[in-house]
C-alpha atoms as a printed R data frame, in Angstrom:
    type eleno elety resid chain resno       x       y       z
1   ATOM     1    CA   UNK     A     1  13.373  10.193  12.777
2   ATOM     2    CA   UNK     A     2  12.757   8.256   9.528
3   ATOM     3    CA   UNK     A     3  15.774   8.391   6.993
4   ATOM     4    CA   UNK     A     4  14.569   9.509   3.509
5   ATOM     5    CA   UNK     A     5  16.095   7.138   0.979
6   ATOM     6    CA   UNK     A     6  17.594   8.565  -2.383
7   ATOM     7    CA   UNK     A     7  16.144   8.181  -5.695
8   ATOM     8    CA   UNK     A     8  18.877   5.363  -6.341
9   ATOM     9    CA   UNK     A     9  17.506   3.121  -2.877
10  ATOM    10    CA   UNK     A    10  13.996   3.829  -4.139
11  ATOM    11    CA   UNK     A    11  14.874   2.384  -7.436
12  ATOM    12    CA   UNK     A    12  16.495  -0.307  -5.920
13  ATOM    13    CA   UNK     A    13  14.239  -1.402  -3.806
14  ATOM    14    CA   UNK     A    14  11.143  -1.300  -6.304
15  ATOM    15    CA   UNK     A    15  13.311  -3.126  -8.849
16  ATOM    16    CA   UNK     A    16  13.955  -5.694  -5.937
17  ATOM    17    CA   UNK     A    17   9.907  -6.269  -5.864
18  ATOM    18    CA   UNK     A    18   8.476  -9.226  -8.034
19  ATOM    19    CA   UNK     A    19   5.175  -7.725  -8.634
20  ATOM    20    CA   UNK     A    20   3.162  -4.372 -10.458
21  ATOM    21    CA   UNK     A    21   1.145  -5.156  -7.531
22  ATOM    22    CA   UNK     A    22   3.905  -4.951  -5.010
23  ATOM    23    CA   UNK     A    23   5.607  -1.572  -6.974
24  ATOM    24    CA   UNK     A    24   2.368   0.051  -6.767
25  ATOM    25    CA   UNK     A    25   2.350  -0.267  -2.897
26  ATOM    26    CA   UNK     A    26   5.114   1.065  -1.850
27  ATOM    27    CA   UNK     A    27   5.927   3.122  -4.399
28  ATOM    28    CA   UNK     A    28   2.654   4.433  -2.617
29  ATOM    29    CA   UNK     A    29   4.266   4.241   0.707
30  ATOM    30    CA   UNK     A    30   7.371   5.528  -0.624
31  ATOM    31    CA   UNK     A    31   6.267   8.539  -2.985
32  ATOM    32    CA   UNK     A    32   3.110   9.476  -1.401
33  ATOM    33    CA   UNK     A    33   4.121   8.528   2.061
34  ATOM    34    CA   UNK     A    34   0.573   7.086   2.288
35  ATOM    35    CA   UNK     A    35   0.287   4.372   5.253
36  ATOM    36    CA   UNK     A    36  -0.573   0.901   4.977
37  ATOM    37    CA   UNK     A    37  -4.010   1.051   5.970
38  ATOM    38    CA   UNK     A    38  -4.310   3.593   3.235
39  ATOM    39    CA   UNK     A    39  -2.929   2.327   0.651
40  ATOM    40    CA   UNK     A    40  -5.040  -0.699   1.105
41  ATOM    41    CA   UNK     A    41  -7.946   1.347   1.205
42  ATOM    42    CA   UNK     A    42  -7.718   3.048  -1.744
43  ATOM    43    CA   UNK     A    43 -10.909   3.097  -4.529
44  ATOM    44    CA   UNK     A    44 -10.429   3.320  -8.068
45  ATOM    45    CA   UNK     A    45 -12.129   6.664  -8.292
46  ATOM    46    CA   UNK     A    46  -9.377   7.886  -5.350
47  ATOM    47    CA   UNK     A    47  -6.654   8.121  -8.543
48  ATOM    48    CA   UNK     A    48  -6.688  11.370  -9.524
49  ATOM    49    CA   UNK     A    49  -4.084  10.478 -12.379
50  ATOM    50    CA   UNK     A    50  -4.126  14.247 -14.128
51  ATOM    51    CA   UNK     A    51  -3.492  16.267 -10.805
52  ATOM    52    CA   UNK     A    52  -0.831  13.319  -9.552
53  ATOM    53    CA   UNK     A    53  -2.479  12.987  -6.399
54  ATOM    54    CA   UNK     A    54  -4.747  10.449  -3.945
55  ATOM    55    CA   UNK     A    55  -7.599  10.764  -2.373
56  ATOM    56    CA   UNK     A    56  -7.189   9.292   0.896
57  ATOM    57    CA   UNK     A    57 -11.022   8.640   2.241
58  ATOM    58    CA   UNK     A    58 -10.026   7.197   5.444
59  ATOM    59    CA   UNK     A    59  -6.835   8.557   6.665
60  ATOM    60    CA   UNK     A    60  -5.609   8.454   9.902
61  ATOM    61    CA   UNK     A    61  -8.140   9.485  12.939
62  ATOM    62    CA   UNK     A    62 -10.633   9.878  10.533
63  ATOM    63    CA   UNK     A    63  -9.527  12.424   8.400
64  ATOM    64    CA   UNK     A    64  -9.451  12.984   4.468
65  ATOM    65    CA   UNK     A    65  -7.006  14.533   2.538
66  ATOM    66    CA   UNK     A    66  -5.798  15.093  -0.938
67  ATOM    67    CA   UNK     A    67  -1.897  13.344  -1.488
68  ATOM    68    CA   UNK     A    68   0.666  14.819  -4.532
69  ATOM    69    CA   UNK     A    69   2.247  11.675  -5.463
70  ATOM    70    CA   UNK     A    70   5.150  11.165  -8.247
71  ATOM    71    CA   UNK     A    71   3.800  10.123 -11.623
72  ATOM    72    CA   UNK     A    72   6.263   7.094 -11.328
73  ATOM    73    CA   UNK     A    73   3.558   5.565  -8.608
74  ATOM    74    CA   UNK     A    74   0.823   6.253 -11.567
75  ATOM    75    CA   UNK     A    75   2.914   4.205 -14.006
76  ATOM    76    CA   UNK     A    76   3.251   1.193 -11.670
77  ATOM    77    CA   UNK     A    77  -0.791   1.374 -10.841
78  ATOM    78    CA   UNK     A    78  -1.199   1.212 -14.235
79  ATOM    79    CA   UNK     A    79   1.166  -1.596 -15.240
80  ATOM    80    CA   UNK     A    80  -0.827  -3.790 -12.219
81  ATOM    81    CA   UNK     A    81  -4.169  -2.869 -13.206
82  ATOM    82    CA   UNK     A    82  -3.680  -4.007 -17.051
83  ATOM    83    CA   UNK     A    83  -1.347  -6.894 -16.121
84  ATOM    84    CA   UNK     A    84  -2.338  -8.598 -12.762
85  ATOM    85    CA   UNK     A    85  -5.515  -7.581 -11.144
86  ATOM    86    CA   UNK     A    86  -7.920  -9.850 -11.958
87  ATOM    87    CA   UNK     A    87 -10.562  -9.196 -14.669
88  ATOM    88    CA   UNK     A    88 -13.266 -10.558 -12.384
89  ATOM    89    CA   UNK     A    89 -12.693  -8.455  -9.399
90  ATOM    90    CA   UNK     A    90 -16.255  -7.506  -7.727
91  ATOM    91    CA   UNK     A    91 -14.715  -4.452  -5.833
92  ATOM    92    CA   UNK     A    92 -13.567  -0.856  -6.549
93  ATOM    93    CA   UNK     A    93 -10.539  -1.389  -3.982
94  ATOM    94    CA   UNK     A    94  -7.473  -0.842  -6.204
95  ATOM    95    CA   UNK     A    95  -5.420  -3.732  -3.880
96  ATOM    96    CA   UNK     A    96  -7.727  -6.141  -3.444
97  ATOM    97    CA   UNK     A    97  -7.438  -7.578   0.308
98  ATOM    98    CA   UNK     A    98  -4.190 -10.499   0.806
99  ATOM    99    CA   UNK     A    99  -6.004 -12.877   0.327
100 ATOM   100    CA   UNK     A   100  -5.977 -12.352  -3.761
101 ATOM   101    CA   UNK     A   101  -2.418 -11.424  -3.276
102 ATOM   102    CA   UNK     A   102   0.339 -13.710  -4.399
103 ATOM   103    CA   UNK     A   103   1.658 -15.228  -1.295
104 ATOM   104    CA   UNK     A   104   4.326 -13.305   0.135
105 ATOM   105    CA   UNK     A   105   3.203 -10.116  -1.687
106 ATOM   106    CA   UNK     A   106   4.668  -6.428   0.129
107 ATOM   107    CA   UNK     A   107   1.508  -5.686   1.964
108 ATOM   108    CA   UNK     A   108   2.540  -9.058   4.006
109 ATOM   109    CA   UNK     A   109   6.085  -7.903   4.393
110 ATOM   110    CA   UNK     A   110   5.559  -4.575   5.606
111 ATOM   111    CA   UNK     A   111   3.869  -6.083   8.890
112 ATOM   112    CA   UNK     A   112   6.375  -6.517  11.620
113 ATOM   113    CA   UNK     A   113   6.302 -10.493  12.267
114 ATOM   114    CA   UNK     A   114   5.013 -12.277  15.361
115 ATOM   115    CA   UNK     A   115   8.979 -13.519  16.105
116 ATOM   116    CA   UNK     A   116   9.067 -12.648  19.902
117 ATOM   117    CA   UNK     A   117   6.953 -14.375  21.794
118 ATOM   118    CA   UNK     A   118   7.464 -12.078  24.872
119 ATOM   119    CA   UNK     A   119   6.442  -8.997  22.898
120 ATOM   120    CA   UNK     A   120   3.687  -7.015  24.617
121 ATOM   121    CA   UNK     A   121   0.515  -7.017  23.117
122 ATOM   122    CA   UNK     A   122   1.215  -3.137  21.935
123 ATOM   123    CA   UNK     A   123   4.413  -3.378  21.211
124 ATOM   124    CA   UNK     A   124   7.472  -4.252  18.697
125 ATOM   125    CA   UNK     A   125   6.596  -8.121  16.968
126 ATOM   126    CA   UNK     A   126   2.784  -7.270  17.571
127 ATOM   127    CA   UNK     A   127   0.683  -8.111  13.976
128 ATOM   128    CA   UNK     A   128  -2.902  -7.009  14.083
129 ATOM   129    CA   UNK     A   129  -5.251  -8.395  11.219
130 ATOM   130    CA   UNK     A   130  -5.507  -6.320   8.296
131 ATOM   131    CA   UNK     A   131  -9.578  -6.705   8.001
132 ATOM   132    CA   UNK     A   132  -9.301  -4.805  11.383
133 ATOM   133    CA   UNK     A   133  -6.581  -2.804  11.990
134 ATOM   134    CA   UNK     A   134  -6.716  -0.271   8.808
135 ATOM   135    CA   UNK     A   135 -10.017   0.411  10.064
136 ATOM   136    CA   UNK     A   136 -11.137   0.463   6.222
137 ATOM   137    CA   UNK     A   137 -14.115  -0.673   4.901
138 ATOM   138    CA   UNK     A   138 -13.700  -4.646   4.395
């Protein structure tokens, strides 16, 4: 079973992130308990900022549902989206794909690493691409 960190390993592990970008995610992942895949599919019109919650469009097998999420994720979206998403950005994503991420960014770390070459194809060390494996719209 997953261990539930305390409000004090949250906060240190946020504060530990060099990033809005990177808070947003996985305060995402941590608050909302929204997967990866998620979280990098979320639209700007999927922030539901009065009712504290996200609209996942494309959850897992398929299926939508409506997320309560701490106001603390909120704050961090909104810290990224005035400081470090670009002005330019053609797309309604919210996390634009890795590619216009700052290398090393948390949606990079969260992926287990290719380390073991004698890792099955399915199993522990195994990296998919993210274009493919969220199964989001690209």
């Amino acid at each position: 079973m997953p261990r539930i960190l305390t409000p004090a390993e949250v906060d240190t592990l946020t504060g530990a992130l060099r990033t809005h970008r990177d808070r947003a995610m996985v305060a995402a992942m941590l608050l909302g308990g929204l997967r990866r895949c998620e979280v990098l599919g979320l639209r700007l019109e999927d922030l539901r900022v009065a009712e504290r919650r996200v609209f996942i469009a494309h959850g897992k097998g398929g299926h939508q549902r409506l997320v309560p999420i701490s106001a603390r994720f909120f704050e961090h979206v909104a810290a990224y989206l005035e400081q470090e998403r670009p002005a330019d950005a053609d797309t309604d994503i919210v996390f634009p794909r890795a590619e216009a991420a700052p290398a090393g960014s948390a949606v990079e770390r969260v992926r287990p690493s290719t380390s073991s070459s004698t890792a099955p194809a399915d199993g522990p060390g195994w990296r998919t691409p993210p274009a493919t494996s969220c199964g989001t719209p690209a």
